[in-house]
C-alpha positions as CSV (number, residue, x, y, z in Angstrom):
1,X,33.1,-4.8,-7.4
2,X,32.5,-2.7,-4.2
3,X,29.5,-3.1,-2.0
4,X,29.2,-0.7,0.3
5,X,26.3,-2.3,2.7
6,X,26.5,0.4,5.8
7,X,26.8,3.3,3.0
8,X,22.8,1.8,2.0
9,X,21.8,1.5,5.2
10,X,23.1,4.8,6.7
11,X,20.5,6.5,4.3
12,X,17.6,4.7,5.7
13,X,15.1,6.3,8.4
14,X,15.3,3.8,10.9
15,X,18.0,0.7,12.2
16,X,15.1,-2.1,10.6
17,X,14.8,-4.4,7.5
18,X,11.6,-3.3,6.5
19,X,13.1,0.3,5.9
20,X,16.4,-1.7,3.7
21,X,14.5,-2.7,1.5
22,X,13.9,-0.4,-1.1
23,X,17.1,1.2,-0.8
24,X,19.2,-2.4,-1.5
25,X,17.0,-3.1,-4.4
26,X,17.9,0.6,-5.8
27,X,21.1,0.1,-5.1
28,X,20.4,-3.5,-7.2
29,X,19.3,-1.8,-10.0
30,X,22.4,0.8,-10.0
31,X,24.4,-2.0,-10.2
32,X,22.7,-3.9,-12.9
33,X,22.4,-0.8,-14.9
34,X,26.6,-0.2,-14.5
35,X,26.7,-4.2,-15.4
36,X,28.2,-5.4,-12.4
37,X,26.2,-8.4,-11.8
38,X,28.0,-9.8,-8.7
39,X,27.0,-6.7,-6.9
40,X,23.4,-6.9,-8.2
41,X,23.2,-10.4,-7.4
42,X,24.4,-9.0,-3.4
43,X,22.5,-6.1,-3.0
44,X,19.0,-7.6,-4.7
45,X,19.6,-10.4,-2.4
46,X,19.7,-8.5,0.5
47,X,16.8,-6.2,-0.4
48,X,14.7,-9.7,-0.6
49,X,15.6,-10.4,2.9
50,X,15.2,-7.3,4.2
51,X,11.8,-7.0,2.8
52,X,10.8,-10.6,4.9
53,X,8.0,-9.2,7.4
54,X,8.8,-10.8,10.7
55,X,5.2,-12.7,11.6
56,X,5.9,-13.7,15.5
57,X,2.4,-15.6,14.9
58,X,4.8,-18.2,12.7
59,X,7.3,-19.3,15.4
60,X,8.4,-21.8,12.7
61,X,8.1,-20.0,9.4
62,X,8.4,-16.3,10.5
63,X,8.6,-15.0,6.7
64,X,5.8,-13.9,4.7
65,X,5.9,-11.6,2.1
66,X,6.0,-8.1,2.5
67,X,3.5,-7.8,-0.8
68,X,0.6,-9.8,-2.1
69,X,-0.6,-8.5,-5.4
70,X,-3.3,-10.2,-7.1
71,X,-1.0,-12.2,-9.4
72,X,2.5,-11.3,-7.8
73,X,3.9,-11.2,-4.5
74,X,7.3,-10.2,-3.3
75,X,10.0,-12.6,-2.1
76,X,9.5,-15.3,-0.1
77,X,12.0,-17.6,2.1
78,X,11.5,-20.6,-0.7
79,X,12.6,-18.4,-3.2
80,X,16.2,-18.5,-1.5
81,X,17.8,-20.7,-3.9
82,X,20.8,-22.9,-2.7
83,X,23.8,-20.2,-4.1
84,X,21.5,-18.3,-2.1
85,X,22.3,-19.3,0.9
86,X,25.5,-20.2,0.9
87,X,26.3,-16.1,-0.2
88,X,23.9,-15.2,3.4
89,X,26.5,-17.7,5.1
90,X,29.3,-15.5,4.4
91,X,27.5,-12.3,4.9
92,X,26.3,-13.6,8.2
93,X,30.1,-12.5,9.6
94,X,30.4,-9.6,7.5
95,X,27.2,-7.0,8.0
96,X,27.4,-4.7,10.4
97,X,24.6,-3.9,11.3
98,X,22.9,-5.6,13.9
99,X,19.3,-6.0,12.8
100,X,20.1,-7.1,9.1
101,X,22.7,-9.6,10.7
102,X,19.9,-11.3,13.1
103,X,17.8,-11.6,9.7
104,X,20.5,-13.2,7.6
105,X,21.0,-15.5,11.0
106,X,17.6,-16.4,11.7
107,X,16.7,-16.9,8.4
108,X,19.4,-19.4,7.9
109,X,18.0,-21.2,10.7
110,X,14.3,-21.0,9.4
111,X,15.6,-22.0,5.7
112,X,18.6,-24.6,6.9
113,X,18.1,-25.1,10.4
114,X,21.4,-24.2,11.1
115,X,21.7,-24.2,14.9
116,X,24.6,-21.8,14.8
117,X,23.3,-19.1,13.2
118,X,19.6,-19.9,15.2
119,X,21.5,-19.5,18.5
120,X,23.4,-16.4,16.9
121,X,20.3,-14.8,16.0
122,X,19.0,-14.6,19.9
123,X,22.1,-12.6,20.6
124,X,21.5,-10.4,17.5
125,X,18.0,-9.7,18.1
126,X,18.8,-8.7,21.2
127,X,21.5,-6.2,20.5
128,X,19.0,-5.3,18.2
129,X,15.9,-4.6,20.4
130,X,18.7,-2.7,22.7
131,X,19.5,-0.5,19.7
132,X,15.9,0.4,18.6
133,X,14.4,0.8,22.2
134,X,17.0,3.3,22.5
135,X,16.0,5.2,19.3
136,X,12.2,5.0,21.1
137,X,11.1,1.9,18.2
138,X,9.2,0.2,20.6
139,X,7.2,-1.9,18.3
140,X,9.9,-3.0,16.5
141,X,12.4,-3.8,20.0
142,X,9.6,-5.2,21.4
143,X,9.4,-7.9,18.2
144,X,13.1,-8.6,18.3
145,X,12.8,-9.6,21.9
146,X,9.7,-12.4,21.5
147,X,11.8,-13.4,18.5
148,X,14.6,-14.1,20.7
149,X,12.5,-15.4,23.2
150,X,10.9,-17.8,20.4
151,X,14.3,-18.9,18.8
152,X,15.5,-19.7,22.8
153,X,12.6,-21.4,23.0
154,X,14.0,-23.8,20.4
155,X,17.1,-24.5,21.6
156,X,16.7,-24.4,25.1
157,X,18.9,-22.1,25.7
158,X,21.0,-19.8,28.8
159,X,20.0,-16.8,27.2
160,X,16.2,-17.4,28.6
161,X,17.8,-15.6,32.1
162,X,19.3,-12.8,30.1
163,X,16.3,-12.0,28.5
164,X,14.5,-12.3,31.7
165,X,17.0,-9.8,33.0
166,X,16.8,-7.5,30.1
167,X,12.8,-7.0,30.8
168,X,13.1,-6.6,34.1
169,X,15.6,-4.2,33.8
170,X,13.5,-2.5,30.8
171,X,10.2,-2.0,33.4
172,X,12.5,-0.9,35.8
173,X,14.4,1.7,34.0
174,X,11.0,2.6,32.1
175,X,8.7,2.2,35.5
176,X,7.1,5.5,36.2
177,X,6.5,6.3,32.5
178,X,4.6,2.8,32.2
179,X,2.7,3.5,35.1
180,X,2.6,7.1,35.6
181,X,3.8,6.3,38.8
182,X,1.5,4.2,40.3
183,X,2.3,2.3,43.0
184,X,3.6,-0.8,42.0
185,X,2.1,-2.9,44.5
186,X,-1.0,-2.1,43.0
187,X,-0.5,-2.8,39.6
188,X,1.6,-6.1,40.2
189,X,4.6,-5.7,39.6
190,X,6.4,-7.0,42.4
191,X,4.5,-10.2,41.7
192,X,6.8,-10.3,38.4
């Protein structure tokens, strides 16, 4: 058996889980096709994760479905079964990339509440929103930062000053494009 993880995600337009998707369950069916069902098993699991949308209006059940159909939806967090989980557990160490390892980690906190990984996924989703604000994702950096910010929120954590400092430093470094140049004691941001 030989999963190659980065080899699917490399051929994907952008460094997010809702571009993973499609390719993982592709990659599933290749598999299943070729009869090697531990690698289907791997890759189908990891195309329903990746296909999770990240609602930041659900601080405590961020997972919807990316699909509703009239008599079908796609996957859902209680469709995780308990083998499940324990196979995101040990891919939690192993992904390398940095968005789909925040999603394994954050949704074994949702699904478990395991603290670890909930405190792991802050740090993720921030390494995250640094890589995607560099490719110019805004949208997307922007919702792994309040997802940080929420998952701090729940543990209290240290990392609510270095994601303080990673905004400030953001409306610094991105000032005079956000404001055109504007003074900035006109449009408040001193008062930050």
């Amino acid at each position: 058996m030989s999963i190659d993880i980065d080899g699917v995600i490399d051929k994907c337009g952008s460094k997010q889980c809702v571009y993973y998707f499609s390719n993982f369950y592709d990659k599933a069916k290749e598999m299943r096709d070729l009869g090697d069902l531990k690698a289907w098993k791997i890759y189908k699991l990891l195309g329903d994760v990746s296909s999770f949308v990240l609602n930041l209006e659900e601080a405590y059940q961020p997972f919807p479905p990316y699909c509703i159909l009239r008599e079908s939806r796609s996957a859902i967090l209680d469709d995780l079964t308990d083998k499940d989980i324990d196979l995101l557990e040990q891919m939690a160490s192993l992904v390398s990339d940095v968005d789909l390892r925040a999603r394994i980690c954050d949704v074994l906190w949702v699904k478990e509440r395991n603290h670890q990984r909930g405190r792991q996924a802050i740090d993720l989703y921030i390494e995250s929103f640094q890589v995607l604000r560099k490719d110019e994702k805004w949208v997307a950096a922007i919702e792994r930062l309040r997802r940080a910010i929420q998952l701090s929120g729940f543990f209290r954590n240290s990392n609510e000053a270095k994601i303080v400092s990673i905004i400030e430093g953001t409306i610094e470094e991105y000032k005079e494009l956000l404001y055109g140049g504007a003074n900035e004691n006109v449009i408040g941001v001193k008062s930050w």
